[in-house]
C-alpha positions as CSV (number, residue, x, y, z in Angstrom):
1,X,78.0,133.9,80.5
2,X,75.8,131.5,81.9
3,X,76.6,128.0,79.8
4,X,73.4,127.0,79.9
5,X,72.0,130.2,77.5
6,X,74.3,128.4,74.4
7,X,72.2,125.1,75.1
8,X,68.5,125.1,74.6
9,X,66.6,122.8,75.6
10,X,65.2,121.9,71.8
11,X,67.7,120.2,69.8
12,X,67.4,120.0,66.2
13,X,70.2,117.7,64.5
14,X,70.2,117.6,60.3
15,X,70.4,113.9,59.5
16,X,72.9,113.4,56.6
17,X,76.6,112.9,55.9
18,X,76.5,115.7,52.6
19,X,78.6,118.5,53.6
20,X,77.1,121.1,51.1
21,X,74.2,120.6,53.2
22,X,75.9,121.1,56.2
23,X,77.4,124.5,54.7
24,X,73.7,125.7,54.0
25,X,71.9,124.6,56.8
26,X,74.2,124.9,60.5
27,X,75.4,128.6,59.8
28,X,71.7,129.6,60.2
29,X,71.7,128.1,63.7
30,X,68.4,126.3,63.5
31,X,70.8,122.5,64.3
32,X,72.2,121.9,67.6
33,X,74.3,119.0,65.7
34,X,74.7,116.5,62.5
35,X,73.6,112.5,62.8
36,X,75.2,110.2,60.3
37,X,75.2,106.3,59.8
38,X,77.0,104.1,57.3
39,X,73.9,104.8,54.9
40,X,74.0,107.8,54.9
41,X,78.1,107.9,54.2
42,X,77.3,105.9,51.2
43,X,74.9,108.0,49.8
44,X,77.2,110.8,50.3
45,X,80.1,108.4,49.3
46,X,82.6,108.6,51.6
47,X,84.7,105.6,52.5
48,X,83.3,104.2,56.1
49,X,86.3,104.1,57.6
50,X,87.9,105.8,60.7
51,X,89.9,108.5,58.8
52,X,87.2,109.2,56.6
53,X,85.0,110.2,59.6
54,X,87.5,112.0,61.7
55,X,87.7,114.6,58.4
56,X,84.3,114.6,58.0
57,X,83.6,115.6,62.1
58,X,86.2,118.1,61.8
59,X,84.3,119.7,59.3
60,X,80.8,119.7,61.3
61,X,82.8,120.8,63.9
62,X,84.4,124.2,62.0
63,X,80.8,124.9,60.6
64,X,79.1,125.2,64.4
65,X,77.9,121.9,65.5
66,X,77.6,121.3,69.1
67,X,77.2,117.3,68.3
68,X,78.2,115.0,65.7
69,X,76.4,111.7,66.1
70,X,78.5,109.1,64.1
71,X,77.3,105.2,63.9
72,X,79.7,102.3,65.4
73,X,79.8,98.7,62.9
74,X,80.6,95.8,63.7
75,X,78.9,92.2,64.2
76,X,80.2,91.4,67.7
77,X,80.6,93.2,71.4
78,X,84.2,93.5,70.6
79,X,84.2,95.3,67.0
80,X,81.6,97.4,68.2
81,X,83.4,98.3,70.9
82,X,86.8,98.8,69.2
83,X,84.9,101.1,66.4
84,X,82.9,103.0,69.1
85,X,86.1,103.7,71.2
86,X,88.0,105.3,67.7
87,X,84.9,107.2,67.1
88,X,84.8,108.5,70.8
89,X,88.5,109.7,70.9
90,X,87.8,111.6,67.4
91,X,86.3,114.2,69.8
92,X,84.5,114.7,72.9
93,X,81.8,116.2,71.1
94,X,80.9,112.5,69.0
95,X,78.4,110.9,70.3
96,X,79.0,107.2,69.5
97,X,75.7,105.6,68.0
98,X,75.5,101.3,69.2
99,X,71.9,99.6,67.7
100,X,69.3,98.7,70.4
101,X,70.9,94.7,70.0
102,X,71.9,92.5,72.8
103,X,75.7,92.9,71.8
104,X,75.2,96.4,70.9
105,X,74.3,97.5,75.0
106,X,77.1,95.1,75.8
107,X,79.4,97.4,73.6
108,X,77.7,100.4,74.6
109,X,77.6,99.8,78.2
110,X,81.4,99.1,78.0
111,X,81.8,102.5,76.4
112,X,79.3,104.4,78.5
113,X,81.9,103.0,81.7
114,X,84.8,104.5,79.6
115,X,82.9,108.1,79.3
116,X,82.4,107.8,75.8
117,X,78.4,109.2,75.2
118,X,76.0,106.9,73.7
119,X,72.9,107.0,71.2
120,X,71.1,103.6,71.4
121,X,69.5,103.8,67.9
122,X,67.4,101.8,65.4
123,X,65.0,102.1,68.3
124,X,61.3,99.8,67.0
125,X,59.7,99.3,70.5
126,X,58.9,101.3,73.4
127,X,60.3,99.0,76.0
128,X,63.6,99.4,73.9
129,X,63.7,102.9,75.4
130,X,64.7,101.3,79.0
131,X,67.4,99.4,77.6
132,X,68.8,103.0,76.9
133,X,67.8,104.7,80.4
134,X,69.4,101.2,82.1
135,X,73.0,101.8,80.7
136,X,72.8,105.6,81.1
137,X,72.8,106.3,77.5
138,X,72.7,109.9,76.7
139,X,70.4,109.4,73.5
140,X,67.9,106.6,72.3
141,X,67.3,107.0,68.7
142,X,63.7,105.8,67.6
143,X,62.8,105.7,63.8
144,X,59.2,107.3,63.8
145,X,58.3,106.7,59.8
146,X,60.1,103.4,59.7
147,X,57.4,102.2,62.5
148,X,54.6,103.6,60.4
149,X,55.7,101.6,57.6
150,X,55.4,98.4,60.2
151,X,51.6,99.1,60.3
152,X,51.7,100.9,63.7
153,X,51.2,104.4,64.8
154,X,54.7,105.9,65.1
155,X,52.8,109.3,66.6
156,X,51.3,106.9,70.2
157,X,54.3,104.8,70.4
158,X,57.0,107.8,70.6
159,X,54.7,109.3,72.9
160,X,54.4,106.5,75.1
161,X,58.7,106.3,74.8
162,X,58.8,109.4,76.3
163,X,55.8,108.7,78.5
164,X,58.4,105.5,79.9
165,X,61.9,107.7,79.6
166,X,59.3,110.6,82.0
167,X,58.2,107.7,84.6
168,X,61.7,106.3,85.8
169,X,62.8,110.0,86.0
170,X,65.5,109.0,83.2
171,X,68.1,111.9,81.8
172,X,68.3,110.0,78.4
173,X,66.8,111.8,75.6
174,X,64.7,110.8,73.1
175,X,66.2,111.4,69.8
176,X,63.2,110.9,66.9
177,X,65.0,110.2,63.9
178,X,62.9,108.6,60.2
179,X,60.8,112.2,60.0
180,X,59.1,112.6,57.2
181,X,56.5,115.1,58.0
182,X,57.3,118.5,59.8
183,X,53.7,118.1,61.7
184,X,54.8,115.1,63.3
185,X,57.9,117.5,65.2
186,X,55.4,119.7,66.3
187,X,53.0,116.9,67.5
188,X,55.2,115.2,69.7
189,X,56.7,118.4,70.7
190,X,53.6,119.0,72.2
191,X,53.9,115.7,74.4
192,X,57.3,116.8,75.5
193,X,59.9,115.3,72.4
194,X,62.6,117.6,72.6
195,X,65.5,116.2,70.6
196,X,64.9,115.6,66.9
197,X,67.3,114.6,64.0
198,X,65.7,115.3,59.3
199,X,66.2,116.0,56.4
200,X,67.2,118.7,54.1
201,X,63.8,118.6,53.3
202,X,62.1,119.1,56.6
203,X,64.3,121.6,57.6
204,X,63.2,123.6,54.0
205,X,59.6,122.6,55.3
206,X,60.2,124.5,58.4
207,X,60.5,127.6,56.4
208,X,57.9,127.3,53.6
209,X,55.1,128.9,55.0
210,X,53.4,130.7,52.4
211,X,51.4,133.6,54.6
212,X,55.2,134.3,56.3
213,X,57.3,134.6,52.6
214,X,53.5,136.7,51.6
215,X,54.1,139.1,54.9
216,X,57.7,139.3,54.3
217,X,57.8,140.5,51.0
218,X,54.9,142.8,51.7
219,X,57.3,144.6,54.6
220,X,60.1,144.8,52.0
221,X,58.5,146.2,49.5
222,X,57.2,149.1,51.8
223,X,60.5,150.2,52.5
224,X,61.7,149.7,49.4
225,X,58.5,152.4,48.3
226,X,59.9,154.4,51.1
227,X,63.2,154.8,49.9
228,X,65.3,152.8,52.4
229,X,68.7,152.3,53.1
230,X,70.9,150.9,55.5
231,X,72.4,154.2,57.3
């Protein structure tokens, strides 16, 4: 089989360290992965430590996901570093994720040489893109609602990220993460975003679309009229 058919080209990733949701959501196929961060372990409260994680990605892992993107801490090059390189040997299938700070791309670039994957996230700017293609990160994170809240227009400036990523031909993918509106997934899809990590709540948005529960309940009901059954 050709390994490229069990990797499209759109990856969806759900954005949250609860496992119930998890459970629900990557058996239907609809997530190429899971994205976590230290915030997100708290609000599902597990402990942010190493061991924690390493159960928690074996889990992703057993329900399907193809990548588990799991945050590095630390406030120097070397912790960074040290937490990233645990987190990559969890499994080849972590991507480690460094902030877009000057000793993050230190730590990350370290990493990258190591063949550990990288996500440069808590991305504000677009020249904070090219820090990303520079090093050969695989991901650069952006947070699209976040820079609304700033005052800007999150829409333009992730187009234009990807409009920078397009021009120096890079292979690093940009990973829109702070969605709050399904529209804004199929807006920048349209402008070539392929990589996207949400919400429970999106993910139910992608679904709730009354005309298609309306259509689908008309078709069962005419077989049900018809008498139907499954031989």
């Amino acid at each position: 089989m050709d390994s490229q058919a069990t990797k499209p080209h759109l990856r969806l990733y759900l954005d949250t360290a609860d496992v119930k949701q998890w459970q629900t959501w990557l058996p239907t196929g609809l997530f190429y992965g899971v994205t976590c961060n230290p915030i997100l372990l708290q609000q599902a409260d597990i402990v942010c430590q190493i061991s924690s994680i390493k159960a928690l990605t074996q889990q992703a892992l057993q329900l399907g996901a193809q990548e588990v993107h799991m945050q590095a801490w630390g406030s120097s090059t070397a912790a960074l570093y040290e937490v990233g390189q645990a987190l990559g040997s969890i499994d080849p299938k972590v991507i480690v994720k460094i902030p877009a700070t000057q000793i993050g791309t230190a730590a990350a670039s370290k990493l990258i040489q190591n063949g550990i994957p990288i996500t440069i996230t808590a991305v504000y700017a677009v020249h904070q893109v090219l820090i990303a293609a520079a090093i050969g990160a695989r991901y650069a994170a952006p947070y699209l609602g976040r820079i609304n809240d700033l005052g800007r227009t999150g829409r333009t400036e992730l187009a234009m990220m990807q409009e920078a990523l397009n021009g120096v031909n890079s292979t690093t993918r940009l990973l829109t993460a702070s969605i709050r509106e399904v529209e804004d997934i199929s807006f920048l899809a349209a402008r070539g975003v392929d990589t996207f990590t949400f919400s429970e709540a999106i993910a139910q948005a992608f679904f709730n679309v009354p005309a298609t529960l309306k259509a689908t309940a008309d078709f069962e009901k005419a077989a049900q009229q018809m008498g139907s059954d499954r031989t």
